[in-house]
N, C-alpha and C positions, 0 to 999 in steps of 0.2 A: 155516977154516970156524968152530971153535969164536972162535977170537976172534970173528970179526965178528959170531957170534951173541949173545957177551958184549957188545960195543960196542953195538949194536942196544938191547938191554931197557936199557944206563945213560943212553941218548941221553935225551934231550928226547920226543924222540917215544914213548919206552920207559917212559916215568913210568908208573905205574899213576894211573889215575882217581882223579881228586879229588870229592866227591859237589859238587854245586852249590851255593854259596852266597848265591843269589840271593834262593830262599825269605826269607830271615831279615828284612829292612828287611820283606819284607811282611806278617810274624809281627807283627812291634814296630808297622806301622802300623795292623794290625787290631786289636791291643789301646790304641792311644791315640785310633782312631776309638770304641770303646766307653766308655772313660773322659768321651772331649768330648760323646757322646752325653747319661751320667749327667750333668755338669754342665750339657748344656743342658737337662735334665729338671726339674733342680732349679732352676733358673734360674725356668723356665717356671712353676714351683707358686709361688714366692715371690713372681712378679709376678702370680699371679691370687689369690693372698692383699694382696699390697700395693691389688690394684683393688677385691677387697669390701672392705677395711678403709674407703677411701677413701669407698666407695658408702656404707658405712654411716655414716660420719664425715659426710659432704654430707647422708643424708637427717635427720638430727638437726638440724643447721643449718637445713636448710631446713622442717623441722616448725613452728618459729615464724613463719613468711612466712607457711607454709600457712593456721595458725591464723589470723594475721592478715589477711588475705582472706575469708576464711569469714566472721567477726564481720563485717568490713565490709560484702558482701553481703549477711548477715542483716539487717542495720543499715539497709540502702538498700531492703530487699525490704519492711521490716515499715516506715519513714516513705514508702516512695512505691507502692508494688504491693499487699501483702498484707499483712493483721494478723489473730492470735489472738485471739481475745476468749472469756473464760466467762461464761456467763449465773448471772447470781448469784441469780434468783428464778424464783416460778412464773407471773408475770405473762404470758407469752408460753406459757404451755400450751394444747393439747398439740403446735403447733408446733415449739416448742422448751420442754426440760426443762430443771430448775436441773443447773448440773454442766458441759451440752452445753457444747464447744466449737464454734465458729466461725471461717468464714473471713468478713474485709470486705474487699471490694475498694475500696480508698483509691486509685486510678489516675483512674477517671474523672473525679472532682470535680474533678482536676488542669489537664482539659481544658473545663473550663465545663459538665460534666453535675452536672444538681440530680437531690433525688429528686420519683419520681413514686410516684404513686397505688397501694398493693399492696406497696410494698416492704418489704423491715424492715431498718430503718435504725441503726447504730450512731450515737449524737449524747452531746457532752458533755453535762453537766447544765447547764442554760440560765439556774434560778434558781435555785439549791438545793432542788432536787428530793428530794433525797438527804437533806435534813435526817431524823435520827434512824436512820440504817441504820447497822448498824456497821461497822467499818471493818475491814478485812484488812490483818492484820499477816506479812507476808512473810519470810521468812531472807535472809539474801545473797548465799547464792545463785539463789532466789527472781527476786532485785532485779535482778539481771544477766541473768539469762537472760530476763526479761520486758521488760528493758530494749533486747535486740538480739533481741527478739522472736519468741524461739522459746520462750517461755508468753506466754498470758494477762497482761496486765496487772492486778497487785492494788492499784494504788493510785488510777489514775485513775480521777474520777468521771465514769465515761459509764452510759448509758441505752439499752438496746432495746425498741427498738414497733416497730406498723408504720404506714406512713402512710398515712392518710384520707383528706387535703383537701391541696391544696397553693395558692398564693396565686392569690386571686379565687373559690375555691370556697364557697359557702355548705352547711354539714352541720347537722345534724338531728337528734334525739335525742326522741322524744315518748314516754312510755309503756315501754314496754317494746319498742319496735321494729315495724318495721325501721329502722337506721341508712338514713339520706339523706344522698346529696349530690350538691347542686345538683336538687332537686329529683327525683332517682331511687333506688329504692329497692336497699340493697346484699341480695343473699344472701350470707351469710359462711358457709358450710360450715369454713371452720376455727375459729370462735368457741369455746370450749370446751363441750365437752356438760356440755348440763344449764345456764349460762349463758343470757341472755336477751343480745341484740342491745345493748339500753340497762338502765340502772339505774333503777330509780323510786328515786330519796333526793333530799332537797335542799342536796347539798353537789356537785354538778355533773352527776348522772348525764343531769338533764333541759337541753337547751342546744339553742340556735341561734346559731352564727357564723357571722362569714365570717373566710377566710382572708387577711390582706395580701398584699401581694406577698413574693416573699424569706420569706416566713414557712412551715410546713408544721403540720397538725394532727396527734398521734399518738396511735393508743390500742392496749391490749393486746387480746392471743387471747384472755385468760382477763377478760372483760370485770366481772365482779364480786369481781377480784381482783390491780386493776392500776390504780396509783396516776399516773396519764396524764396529757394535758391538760388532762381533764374537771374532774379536782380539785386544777388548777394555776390557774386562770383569776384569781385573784387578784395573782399575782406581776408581774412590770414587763411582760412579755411577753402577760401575759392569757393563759399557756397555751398559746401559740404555742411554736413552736423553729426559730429563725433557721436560715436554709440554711446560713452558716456556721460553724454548732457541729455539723454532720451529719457526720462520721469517714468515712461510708462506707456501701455497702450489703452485707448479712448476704448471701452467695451459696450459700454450703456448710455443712452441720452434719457437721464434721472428727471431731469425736469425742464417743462412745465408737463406736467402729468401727460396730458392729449398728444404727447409727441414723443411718448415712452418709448423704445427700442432701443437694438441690437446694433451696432455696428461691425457686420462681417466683414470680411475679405472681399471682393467681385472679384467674379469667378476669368476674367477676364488676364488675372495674377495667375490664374494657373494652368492655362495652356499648354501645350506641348512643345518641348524647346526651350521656352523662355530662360531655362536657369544652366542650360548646357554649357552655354559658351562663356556666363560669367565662372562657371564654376573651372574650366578649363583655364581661364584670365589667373583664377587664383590659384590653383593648384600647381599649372605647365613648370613653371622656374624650378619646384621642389621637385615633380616627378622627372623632369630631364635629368637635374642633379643626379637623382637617386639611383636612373635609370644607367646613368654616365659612371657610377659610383663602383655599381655589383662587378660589372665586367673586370675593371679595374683591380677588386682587391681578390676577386676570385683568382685573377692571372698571379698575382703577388702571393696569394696563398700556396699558387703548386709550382711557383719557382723554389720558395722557400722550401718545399717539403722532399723536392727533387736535390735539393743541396744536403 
């Protein structure tokens, strides 16, 4: 009995327990899942450092396209859509002020629109108008930024009025007023106060023309203080300004902010009459023609067809 008790516990089956060794691979794989974790953490930050570097690296490059675009739009916005202009005097008072800036809408003329009657029109200088005003001397920076038209232009010679008479109108100037034209009489409520309608002097204030065709009349708000067609009349033009030196028409007063608006029409352009008899001035010579014309070649037609 004692032997086989001995034999028993040295047997195989008698071993004492060995603790499990299974644990252990999943010891060593739980510590090299957190190691691959850390490298792929770090991983992760390097490439979202390599992606802003990159972003920033691209938006530097791409800041000169940008720039480039911009000038050009500006470029295309101020020769075919819109231009700056400052009024460099007080001749269009209290309309507009020396200083005011303006927007001209330069789009329409593009399309065959003239100006009309009421407007105030930006136009180059037609004869040397300008003779004796000084000249604005710009920086260069100035030069550029006026250039792609985001200021004012300081070196072109242009001109702001508004227009009176456009071609076939006959205007009027007797005394001290009312301005006429075409034989009706204006109200200009925006005249400047204190201003009379006309001038009494004899260097153009008293006048009766007519307008050409293609040609338009201009005079200022500040009417005894605005060097206009009145006392141009001597130049190649007579005082006239060709529809194609007209830039554009004044729409908006941009700046100084406090004096933002609209420049309409007064309603005063659009009376009843007003444009009958110029349009008659332009039209009469062709429709007589035409008139003189039909009789003519109708008769010629039923000779011919009677032969």
């Amino acid at each position: 009995m004692a032997v086989g008790a001995r034999s028993g516990h040295e047997g195989p089956e008698g071993q004492p327990e060995r603790p499990d060794d299974s644990g252990s691979p999943a010891v060593e794989g739980a510590s090299g899942s957190a190691s691959e974790s850390e490298d792929g953490s770090a991983a992760t930050e390097r490439a979202e450092q390599d992606a802003k570097s990159k972003k920033q690296r691209s938006f530097w490059k791409e800041l000169p396209i940008l720039i480039g675009i911009a000038l050009v739009l500006a470029l295309l916005i101020k020769t075919f859509l819109v231009q700056a202009f400052s009024i460099p005097s007080d001749s269009m008072q209290n309309t507009l002020q020396q200083g005011d800036r303006v927007l001209v809408d330069k789009l329409t003329p593009w399309f065959g629109s003239e100006p009309e009657r009421g407007e105030v029109v930006v136009f180059h200088d037609p004869d040397n108008w300008l003779a004796g005003e000084p000249t604005a001397n710009p920086n260069a920076l100035q030069t550029v930024l006026s250039w792609i038209g985001l200021m004012p232009s300081a070196e072109e010679k242009d001109l702001i009025k508004r227009v009176i008479g456009v071609g076939g109108d006959t205007i009027q100037c007797k005394g001290t007023g009312p301005l006429t034209v075409n034989g009706k009489a204006l109200n200009e409520p925006y005249v400047y106060p204190g201003n009379t309608p006309c001038s009494v002097d004899e260097d153009g204030g008293q006048f009766k023309v007519k307008v050409p065709k293609g040609m338009i009349w201009v005079m200022g708000d500040h009417r005894q203080n605005s060097r206009d067609s009145r006392y141009n009349q001597m130049d190649k033009h007579h005082g006239m300004v060709p529809v194609d030196k007209v830039v554009g028409r004044a729409i908006v007063k941009a700046w100084p902010i406090n004096r933002w608006g609209t420049l309409p029409v007064p309603d005063t352009f659009g009376q009843t009459g007003l444009s009958d008899q110029a349009a008659a001035a332009v039209t009469s010579p062709a429709a007589v023609a035409l008139v003189g014309a039909v009789p003519l070649v109708l008769v010629r037609r039923k000779r011919k067809s009677s032969k």
